[in-house]
C-alpha positions as CSV (number, residue, x, y, z in Angstrom):
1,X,8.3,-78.6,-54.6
2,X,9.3,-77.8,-50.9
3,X,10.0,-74.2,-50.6
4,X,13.7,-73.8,-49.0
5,X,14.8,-72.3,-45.8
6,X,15.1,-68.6,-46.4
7,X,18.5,-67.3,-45.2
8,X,19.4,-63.1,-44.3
9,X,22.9,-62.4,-45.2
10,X,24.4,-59.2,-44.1
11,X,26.9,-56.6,-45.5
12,X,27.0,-53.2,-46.0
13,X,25.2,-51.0,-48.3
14,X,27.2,-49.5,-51.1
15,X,24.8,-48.6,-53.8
16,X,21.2,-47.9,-52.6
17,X,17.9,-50.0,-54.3
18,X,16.2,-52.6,-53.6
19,X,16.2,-55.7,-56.3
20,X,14.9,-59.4,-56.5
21,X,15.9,-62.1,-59.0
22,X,18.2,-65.0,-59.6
23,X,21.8,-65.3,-59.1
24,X,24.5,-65.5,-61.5
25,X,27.5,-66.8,-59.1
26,X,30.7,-66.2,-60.0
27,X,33.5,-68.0,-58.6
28,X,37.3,-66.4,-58.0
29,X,39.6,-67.4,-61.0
30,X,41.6,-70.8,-59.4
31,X,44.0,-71.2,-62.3
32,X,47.4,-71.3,-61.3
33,X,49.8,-68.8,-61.8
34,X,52.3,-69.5,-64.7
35,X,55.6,-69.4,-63.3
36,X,59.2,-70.8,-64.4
37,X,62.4,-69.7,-64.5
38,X,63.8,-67.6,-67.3
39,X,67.2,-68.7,-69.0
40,X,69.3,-65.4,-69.5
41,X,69.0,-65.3,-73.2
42,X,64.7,-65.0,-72.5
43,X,64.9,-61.8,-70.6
44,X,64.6,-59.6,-73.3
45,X,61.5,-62.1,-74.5
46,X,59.9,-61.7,-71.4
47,X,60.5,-57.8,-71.1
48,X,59.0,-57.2,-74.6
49,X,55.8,-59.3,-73.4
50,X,55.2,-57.2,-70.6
51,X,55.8,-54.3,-72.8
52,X,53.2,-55.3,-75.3
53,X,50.7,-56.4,-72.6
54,X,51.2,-53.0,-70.8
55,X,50.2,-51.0,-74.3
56,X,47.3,-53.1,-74.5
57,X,46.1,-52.5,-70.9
58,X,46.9,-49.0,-71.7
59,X,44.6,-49.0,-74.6
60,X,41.6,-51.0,-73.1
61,X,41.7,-48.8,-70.0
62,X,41.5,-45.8,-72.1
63,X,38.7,-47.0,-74.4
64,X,36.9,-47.9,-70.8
65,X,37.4,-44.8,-69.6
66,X,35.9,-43.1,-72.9
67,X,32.8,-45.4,-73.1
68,X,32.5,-44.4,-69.3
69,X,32.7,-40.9,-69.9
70,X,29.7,-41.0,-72.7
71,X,27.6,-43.3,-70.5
72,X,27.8,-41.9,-67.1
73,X,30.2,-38.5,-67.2
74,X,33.3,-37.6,-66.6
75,X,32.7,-38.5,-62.4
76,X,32.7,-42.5,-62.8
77,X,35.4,-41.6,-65.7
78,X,37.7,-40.4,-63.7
79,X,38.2,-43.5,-61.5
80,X,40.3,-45.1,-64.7
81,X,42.8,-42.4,-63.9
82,X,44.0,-44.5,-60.8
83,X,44.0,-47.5,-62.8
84,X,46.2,-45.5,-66.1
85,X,48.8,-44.8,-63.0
86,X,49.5,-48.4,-62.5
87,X,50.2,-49.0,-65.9
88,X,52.0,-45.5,-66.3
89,X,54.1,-45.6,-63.2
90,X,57.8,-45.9,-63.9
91,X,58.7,-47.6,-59.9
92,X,56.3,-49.8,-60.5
93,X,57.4,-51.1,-64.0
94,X,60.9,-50.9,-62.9
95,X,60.1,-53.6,-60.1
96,X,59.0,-55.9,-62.5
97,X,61.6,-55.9,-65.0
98,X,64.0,-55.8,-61.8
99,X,62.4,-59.4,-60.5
100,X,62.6,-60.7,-64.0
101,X,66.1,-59.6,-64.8
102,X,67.8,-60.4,-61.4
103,X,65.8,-62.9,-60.1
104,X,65.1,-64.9,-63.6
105,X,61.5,-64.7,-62.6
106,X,58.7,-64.9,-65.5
107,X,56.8,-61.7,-66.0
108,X,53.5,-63.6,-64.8
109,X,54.7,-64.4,-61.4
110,X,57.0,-61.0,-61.3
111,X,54.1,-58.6,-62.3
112,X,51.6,-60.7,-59.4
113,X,54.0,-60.6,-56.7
114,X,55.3,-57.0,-56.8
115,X,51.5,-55.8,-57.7
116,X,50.6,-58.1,-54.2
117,X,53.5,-56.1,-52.4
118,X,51.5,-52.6,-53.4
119,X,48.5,-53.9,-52.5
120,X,49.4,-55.4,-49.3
121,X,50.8,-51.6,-48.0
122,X,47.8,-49.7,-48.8
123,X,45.9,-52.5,-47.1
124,X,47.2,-51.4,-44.0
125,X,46.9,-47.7,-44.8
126,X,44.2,-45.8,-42.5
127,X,42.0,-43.9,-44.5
128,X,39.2,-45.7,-46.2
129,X,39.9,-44.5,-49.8
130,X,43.4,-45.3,-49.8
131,X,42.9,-48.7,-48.3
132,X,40.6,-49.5,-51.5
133,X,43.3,-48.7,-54.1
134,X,44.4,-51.8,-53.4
135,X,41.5,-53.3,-55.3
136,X,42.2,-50.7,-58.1
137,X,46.1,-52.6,-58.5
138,X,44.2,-56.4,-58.5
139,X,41.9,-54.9,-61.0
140,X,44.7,-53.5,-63.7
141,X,47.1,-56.6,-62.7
142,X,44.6,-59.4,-63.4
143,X,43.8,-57.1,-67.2
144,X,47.8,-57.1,-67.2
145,X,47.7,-60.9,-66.7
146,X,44.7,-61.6,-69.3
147,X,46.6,-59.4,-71.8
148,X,49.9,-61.8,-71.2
149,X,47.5,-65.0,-71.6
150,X,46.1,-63.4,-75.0
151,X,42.7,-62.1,-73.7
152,X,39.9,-63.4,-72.2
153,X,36.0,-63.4,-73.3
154,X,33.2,-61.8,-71.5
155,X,31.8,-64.1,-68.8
156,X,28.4,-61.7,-68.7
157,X,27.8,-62.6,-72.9
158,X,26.0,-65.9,-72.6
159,X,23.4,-64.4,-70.1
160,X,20.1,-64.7,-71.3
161,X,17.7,-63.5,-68.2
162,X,18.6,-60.5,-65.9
163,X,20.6,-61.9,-62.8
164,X,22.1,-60.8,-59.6
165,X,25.8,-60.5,-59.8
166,X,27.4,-62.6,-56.7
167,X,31.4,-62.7,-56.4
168,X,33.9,-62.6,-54.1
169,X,34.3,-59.2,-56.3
170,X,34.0,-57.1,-58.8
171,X,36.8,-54.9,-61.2
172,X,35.5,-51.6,-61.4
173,X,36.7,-51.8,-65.0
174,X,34.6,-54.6,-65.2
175,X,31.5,-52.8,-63.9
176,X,32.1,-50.1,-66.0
177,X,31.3,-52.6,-69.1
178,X,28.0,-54.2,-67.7
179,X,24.6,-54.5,-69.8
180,X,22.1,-53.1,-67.4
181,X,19.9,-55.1,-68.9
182,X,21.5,-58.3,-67.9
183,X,22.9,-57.4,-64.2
184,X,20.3,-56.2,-61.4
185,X,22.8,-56.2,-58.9
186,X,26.2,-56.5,-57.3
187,X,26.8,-58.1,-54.2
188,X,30.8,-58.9,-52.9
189,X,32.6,-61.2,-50.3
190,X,35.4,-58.2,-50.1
191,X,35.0,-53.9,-50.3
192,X,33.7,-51.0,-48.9
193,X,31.6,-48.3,-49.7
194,X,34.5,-45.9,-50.7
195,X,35.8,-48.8,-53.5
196,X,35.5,-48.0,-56.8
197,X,33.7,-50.8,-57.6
198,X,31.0,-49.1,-55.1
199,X,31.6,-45.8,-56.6
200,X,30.7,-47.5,-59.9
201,X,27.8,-49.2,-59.0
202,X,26.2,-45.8,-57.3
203,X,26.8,-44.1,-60.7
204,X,25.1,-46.7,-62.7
205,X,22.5,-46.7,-60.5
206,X,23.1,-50.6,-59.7
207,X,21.9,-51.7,-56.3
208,X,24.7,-53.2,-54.3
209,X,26.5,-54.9,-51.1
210,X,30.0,-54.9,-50.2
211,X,31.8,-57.2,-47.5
212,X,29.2,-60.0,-47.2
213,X,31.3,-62.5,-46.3
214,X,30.8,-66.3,-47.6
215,X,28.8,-65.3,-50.0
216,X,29.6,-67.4,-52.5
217,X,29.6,-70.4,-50.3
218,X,26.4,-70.1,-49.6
219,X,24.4,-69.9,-52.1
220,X,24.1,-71.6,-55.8
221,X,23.7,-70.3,-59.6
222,X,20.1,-69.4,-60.4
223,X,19.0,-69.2,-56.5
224,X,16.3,-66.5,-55.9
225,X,17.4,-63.7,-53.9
226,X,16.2,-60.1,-53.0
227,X,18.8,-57.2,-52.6
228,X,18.7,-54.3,-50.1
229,X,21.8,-52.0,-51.2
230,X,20.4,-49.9,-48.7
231,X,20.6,-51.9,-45.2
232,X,22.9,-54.2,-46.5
233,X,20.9,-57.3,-46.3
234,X,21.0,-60.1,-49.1
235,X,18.1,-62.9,-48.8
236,X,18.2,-65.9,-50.0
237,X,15.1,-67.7,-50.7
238,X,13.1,-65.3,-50.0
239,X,9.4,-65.7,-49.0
240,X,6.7,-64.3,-50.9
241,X,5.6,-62.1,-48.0
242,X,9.3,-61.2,-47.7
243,X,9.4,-60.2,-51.1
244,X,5.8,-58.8,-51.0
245,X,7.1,-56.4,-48.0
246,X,10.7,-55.4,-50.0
247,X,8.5,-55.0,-52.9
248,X,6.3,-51.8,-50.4
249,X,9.6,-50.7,-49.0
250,X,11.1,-50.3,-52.8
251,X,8.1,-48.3,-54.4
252,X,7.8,-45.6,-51.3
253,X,12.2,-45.1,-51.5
254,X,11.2,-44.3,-55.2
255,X,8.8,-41.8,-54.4
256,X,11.3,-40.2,-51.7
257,X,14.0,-40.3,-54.1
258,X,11.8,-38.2,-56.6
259,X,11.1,-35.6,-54.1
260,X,14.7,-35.7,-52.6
261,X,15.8,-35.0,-56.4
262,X,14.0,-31.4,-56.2
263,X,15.9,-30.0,-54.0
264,X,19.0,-29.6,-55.6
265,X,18.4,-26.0,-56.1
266,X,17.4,-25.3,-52.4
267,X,18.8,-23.7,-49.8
268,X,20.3,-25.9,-47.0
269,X,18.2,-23.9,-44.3
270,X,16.1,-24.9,-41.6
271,X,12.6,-24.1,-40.5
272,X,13.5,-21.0,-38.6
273,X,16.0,-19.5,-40.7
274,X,19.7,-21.2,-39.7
275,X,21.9,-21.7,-42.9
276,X,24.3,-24.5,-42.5
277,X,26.9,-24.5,-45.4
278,X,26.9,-28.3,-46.8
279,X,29.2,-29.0,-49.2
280,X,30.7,-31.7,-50.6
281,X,33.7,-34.5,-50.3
282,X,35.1,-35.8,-53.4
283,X,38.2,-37.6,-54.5
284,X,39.0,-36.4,-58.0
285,X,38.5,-33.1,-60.1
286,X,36.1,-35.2,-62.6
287,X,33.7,-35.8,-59.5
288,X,33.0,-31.9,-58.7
289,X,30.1,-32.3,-61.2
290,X,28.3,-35.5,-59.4
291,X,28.5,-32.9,-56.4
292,X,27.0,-30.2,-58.0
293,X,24.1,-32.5,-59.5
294,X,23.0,-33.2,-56.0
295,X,23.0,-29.7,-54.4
296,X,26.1,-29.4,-52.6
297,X,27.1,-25.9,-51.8
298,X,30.7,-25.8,-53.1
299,X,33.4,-28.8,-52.2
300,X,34.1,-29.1,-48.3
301,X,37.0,-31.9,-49.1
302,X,38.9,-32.3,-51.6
303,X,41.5,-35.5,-51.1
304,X,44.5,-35.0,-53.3
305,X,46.6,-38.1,-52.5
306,X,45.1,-39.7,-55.3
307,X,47.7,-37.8,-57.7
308,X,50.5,-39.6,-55.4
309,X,49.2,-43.1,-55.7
310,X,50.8,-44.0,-59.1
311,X,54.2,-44.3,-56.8
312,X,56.3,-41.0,-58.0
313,X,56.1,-37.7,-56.7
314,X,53.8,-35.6,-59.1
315,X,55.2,-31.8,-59.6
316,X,54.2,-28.6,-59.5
317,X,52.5,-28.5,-63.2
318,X,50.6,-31.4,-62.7
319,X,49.2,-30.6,-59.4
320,X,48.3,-27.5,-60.4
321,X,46.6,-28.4,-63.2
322,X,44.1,-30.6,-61.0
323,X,43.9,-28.1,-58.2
324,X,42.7,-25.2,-61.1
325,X,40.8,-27.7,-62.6
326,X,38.7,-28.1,-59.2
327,X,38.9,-24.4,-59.0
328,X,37.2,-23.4,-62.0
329,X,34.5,-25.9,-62.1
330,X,33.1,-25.1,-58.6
331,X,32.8,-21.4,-59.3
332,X,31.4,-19.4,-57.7
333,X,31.4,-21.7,-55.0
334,X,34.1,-22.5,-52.7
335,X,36.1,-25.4,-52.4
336,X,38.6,-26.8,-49.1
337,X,42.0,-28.7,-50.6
338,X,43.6,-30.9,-47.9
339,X,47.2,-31.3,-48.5
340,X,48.9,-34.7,-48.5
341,X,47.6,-37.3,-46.3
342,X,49.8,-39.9,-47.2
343,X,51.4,-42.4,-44.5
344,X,55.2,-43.8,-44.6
345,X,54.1,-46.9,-45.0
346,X,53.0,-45.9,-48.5
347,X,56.3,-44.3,-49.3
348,X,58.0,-47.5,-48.3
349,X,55.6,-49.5,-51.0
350,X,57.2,-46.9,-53.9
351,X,60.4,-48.6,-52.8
352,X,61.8,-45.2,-51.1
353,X,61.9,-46.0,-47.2
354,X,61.5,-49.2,-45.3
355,X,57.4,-50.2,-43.3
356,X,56.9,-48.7,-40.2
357,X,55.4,-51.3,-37.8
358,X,52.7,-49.6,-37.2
359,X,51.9,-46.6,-39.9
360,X,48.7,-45.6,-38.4
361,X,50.4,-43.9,-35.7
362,X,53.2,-43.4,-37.7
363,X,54.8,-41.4,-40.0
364,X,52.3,-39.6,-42.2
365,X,50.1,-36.8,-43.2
366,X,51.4,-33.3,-41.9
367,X,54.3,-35.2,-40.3
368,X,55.7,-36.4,-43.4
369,X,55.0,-33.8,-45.7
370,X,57.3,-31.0,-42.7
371,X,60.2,-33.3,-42.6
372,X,60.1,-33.6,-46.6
373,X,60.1,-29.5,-47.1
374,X,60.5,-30.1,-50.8
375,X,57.6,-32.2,-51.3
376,X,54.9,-30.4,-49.1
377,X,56.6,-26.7,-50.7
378,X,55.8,-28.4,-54.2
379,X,52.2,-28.8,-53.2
380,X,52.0,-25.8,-51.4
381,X,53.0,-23.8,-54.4
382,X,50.9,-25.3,-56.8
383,X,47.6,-25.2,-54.3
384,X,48.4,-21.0,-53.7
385,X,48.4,-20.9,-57.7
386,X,45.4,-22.4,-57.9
387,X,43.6,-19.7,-55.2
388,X,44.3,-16.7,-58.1
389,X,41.3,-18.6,-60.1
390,X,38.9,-18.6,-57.0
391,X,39.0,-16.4,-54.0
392,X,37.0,-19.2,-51.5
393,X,39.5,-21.7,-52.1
394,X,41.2,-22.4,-48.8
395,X,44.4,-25.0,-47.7
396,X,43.3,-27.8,-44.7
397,X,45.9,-29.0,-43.2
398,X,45.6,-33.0,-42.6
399,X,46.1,-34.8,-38.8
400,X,47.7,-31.8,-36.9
401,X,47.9,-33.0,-33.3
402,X,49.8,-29.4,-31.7
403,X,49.8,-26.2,-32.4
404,X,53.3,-26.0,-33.6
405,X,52.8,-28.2,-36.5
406,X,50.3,-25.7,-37.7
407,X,53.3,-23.0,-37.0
408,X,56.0,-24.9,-39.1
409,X,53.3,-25.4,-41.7
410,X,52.2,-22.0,-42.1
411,X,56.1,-20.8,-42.3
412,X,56.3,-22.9,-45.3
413,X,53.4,-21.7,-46.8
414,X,54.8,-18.2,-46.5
415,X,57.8,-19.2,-47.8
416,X,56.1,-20.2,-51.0
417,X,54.4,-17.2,-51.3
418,X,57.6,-15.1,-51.4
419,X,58.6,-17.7,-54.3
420,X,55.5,-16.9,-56.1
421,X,55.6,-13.2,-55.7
422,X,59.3,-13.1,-56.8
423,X,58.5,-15.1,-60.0
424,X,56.0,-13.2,-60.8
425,X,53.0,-15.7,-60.3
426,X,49.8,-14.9,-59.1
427,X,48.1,-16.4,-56.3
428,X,45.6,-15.2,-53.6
429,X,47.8,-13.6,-50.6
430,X,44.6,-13.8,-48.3
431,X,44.3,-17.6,-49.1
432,X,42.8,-19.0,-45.9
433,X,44.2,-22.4,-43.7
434,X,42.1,-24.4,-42.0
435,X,43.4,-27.5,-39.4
436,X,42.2,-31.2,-39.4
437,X,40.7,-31.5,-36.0
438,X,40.9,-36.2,-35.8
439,X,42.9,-36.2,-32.8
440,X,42.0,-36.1,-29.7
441,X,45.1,-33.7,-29.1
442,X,43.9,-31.1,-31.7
443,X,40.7,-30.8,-29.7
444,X,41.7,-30.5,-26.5
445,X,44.2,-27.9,-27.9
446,X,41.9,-26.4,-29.8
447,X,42.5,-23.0,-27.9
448,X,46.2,-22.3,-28.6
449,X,45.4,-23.8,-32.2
450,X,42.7,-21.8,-33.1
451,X,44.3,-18.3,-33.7
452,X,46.5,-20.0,-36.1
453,X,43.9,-20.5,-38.4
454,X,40.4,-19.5,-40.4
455,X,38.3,-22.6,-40.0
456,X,38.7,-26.1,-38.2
457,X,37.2,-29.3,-39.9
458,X,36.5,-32.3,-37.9
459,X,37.3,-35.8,-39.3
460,X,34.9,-37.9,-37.3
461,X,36.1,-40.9,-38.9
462,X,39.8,-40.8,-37.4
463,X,38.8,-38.8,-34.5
464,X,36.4,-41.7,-33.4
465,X,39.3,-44.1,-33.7
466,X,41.8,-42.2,-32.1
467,X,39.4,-41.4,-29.2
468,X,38.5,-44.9,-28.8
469,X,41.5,-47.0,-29.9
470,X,39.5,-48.7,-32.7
471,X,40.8,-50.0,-35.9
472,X,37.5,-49.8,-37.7
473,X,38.9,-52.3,-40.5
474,X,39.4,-55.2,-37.4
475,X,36.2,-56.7,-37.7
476,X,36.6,-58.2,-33.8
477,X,36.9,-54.6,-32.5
478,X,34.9,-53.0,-35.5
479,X,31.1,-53.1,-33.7
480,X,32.6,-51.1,-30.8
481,X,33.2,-48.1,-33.6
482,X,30.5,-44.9,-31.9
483,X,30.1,-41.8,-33.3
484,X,27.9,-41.0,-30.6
485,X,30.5,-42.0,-27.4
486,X,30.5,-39.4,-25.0
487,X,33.8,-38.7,-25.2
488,X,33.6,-38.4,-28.9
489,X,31.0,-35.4,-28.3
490,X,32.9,-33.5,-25.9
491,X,35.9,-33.4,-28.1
492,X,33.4,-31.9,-31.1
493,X,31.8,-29.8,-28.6
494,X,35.8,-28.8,-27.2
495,X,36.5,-27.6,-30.5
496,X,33.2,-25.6,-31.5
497,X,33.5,-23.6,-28.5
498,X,37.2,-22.9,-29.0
499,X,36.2,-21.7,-33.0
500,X,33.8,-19.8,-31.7
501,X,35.8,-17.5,-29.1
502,X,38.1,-16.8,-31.8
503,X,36.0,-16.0,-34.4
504,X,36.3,-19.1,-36.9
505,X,34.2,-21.9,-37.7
506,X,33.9,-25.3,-37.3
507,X,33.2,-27.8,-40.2
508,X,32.6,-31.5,-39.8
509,X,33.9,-34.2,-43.1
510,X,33.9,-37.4,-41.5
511,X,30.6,-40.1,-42.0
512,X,29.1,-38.6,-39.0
513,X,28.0,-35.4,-41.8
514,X,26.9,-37.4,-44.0
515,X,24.8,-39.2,-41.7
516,X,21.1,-37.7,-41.9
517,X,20.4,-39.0,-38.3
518,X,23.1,-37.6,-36.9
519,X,23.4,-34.1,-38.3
520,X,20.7,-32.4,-36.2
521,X,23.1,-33.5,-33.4
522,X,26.0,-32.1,-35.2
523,X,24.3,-28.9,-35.5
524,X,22.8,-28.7,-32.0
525,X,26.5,-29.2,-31.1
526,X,27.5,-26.0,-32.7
527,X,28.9,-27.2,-36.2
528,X,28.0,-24.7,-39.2
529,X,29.6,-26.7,-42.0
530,X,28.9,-30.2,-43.5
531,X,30.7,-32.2,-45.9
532,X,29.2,-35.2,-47.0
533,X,29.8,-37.5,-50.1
534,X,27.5,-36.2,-53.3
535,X,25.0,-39.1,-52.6
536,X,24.3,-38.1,-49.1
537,X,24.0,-34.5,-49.6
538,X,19.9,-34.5,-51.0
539,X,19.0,-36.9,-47.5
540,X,20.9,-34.6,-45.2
541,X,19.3,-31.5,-47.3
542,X,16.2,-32.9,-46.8
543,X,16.8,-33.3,-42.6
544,X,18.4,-29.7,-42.1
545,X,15.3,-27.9,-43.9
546,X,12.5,-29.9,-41.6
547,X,14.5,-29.0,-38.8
548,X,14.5,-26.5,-36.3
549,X,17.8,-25.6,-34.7
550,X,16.3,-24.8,-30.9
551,X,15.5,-28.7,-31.9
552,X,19.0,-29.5,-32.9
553,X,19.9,-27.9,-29.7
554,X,17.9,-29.4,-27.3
555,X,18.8,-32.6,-28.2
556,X,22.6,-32.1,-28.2
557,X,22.0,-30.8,-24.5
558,X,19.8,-33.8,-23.9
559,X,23.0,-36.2,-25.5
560,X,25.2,-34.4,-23.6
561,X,24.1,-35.7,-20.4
562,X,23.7,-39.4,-21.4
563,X,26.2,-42.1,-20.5
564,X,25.8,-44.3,-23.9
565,X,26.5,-44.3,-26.7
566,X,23.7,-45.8,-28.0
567,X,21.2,-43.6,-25.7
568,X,22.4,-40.7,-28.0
569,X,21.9,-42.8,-31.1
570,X,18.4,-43.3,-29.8
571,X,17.3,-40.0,-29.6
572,X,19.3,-38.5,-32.9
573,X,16.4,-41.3,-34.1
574,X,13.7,-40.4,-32.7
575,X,14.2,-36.6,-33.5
576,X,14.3,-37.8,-37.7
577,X,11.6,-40.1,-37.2
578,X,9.0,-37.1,-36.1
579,X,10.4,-34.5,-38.4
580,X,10.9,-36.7,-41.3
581,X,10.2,-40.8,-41.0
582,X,10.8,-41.3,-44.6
583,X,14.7,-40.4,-44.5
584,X,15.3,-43.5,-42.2
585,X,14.2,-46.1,-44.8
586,X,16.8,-44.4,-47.2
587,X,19.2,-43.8,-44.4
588,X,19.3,-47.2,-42.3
């Protein structure tokens, strides 16, 4: 039999390993979309069968989310709490019975086209996370929509040999009820690494690859294929010396991995005695263990919008409750609470305000959260009563561009102290702020900012954007994304020297920490703290203690002089490759 043209498809690594074996290819769902009109006298029908399918989705998403929480802890767990919102959220329920009621609209095609309105809004949001809850409304409509059609069977229970999952993609809540034994890995047409689908498959420790685009087009069921959740490479028809060479690169990752596990317990410190605090990012209070169990000195970011997303406005209780819960798990470590970083746009898709034509520019973030006192003093008051339960919990202060902002903010914050204080509440009256430094503005300001504050924290990913007009999720423009612009490290560098002539320090929670390659030049560049997300924390670990920081200094001194881009990139590589080789097969 003539062996068949072997074929590299790229993507980008969201759950590391390396896997070979057949596919199981799994098409997108082309059934059409029930939809009629709805006589007067079936409204009420249709009402009840949305009620009924909503208690059912309600049901199955809590017995996920408990089979979850046994399996793989109370991290990957969490993730179902997004998906509970949908179902729980009254603005979004309303919508639907609105559409059916006034527009005589079944609920199939009422529930898919108001859950295509959400989506479509945080599409266009700008952070990452937020952009990927769309996926998390497909994934509870289309369980809504099975519900409505009486259920539907398990598409993974006729699978007798282990196979390589291939879709356009993938329900987290899906993922969450795999059979190891059956599914090797995931591969996707659509996501990112910050999707809860990819969230998922890290926990489980299933190899995957999100955003390979065609995927399914170009290959058929039961094709031979090898994996690299690492790279983000998928090929197809593989040659035995292709798989024989995978097969090398697989077994040495595994014995990194194993050595990379031991140092959870050591200090992040380099070779001639610098400590760098590295900490780090997480999304939900569930996910402060997953941080812990890789090392991570305390939580440098903590995103709270995900108590916003289900549409309403969460109050003071409920917030707090999650804030104390982050609190008290991190003890005695520290832990950095950004405050809403929400855009208008996603108001507008809770039906409250209309789009803004262009929300990343828009109105969001600190912005919004000033001009709505009531909502930011709500948050505000519930973070301060959170500090009483840890002294090193601090407040970070989301896209400030001007000093003033960072005025107006802290005047609220003191106004919800004297609340506190006058009810009788405890909090920490020494709680300290810090100030998003991801626009170009902030650093170049970062002297009439600074004395406003404890601490900066860089977010690389929106500062790169900002600084070089890029809309990383416009894949024409998307290759010209560069950490390592020159412009990009003279805002950094800006905003380290301006920390350090007035006494605070300078943290850094965009990709560019969690980076392994590039965090000798982060700390050459001055930067003390590092927030990466819990899977990166062990690799960057790893790079800080064989480093030395004259090193790390050298070469930002070296970079700093260069004209590219990628001449900086070059050397942040060649610097990891003599100190630690072994990190670039799990890094790149």
């Amino acid at each position: 039999m003539e062996a068949r043209q072997e074929l590299e498809l790229r993507g980008i690594g969201a759950a590391p390993g390396i896997v070979a074996g057949p596919v199981l290819l799994l098409k997108a769902d082309d059934e059409p979309l029930p939809e009629y009109a709805v006589a007067v006298e079936d409204v009420p029908r249709e009402m009840l069968r949305l009620e009924a399918a909503l208690i059912e989705t309600r049901r199955q998403l809590h017995d996920v989310q408990r089979r979850v929480g046994e399996a793989l802890g109370g991290e990957s767990a969490g993730i179902f709490e997004a998906h509970l919102q949908v179902v729980d959220d009254p603005s979004f329920v309303d919508e639907i019975y609105r559409d059916v009621r006034e527009k005589r609209k079944n609920v199939e095609k009422a529930l898919f086209e108001v859950a295509e309105r959400y989506a479509a809004t945080l599409r266009q949001m700008d952070d990452d996370y937020l952009r990927e809850r769309a996926a998390d409304i497909r994934d509870v409509t289309r369980r809504i929509l099975r519900n409505l059609a009486g259920g539907a069977g398990d598409w993974l229970a006729g699978l007798e040999t282990p196979r390589i999952l291939v879709a356009r993609d993938v329900a987290p809540s899906e993922m969450a009820m795999f059979d190891r034994r059956k599914v090797l890995g995931v591969v996707t047409e659509g996501g990112s690494p910050t999707s809860h689908a990819a969230i998922m498959a890290r926990a489980m420790d299933l190899p995957a690859i999100v955003g390979v685009r065609g995927a399914t087009g170009r290959m058929a069921d039961g094709d031979r294929v090898v994996l690299d959740g690492v790279r983000g490479i998928l090929v197809v028809h593989p040659s035995p010396a292709r798989e024989e060479d995978y097969g090398r690169i697989a077994r040495s990752r595994a014995v990194i991995q194993k050595r990379l596990g031991a140092l959870r317990s050591e200090p992040a410190v380099t070779r001639d005695g610098h400590a760098v605090e590295l900490a780090a990012n997480i999304e939900m209070p569930a996910d402060v263990e997953a941080a812990q169990a890789r090392g991570a000195c305390g939580v440098g970011l903590f995103r709270s919008e995900y108590l916003f997303m289900g549409g309403g406005e969460p109050n003071e209780e409920r917030q707090y409750e999650a804030y104390a819960e982050v609190a008290r798990k991190i003890l005695p470590e520290g832990a950095i609470l950004r405050t809403l970083d929400l855009g208008g746009d996603k108001v507008a898709a809770a039906g409250k305000l209309p789009a803004e034509d262009n929300p990343f520019l828009g109105w969001r973030a600190i912005r919004l959260c000033l001009d709505r006192p009531s909502l930011f003093k709500t948050q505000l008051r519930a973070l301060l009563r959170a500090s009483a339960l840890n002294p090193k919990l601090r407040i970070l202060y989301p896209m400030i561009s001007r000093a003033a902002e960072v005025d107006q903010a802290n005047a609220v914050l003191e106004e919800c102290k004297a609340e506190l204080a006058a009810a009788g509440q405890d909090f920490n009256p020494d709680v300290e702020v810090g100030a998003m430094v991801e626009i170009p503005s902030a650093a170049l300001t970062a002297d009439l900012i600074a004395p406003k504050v404890k601490f900066f924290s860089i977010g690389t990913n929106d500062l790169v954007q900002y600084t070089l007009a890029i809309d990383r999720g416009n894949e024409r423009v998307a290759h010209l994304y560069e950490p390592t612009h020159p412009a990009v490290l003279q805002l950094i560098l800006r905003t380290v020297e301006a920390g350090r002539r007035h006494g605070i320090w300078t943290g850094v929670c965009g990709e560019m920490a969690g980076n392994p390659v590039l965090v000798p030049l982060l700390l050459g560049l001055g930067v003390t703290e590092l927030s990466a997300s819990p899977g990166a924390v062990p690799l960057v670990k790893d790079v800080v203690r064989r480093l030395r920081l004259g090193e790390a200094q050298e070469l930002a001194a070296a970079a700093l002089g260069l004209a590219t881009g990628a001449e900086v990139l070059a050397r942040c590589r060649d610097l990891v490759r003599r100190i630690a080789p072994e990190i670039l097969e799990l890094a790149e």
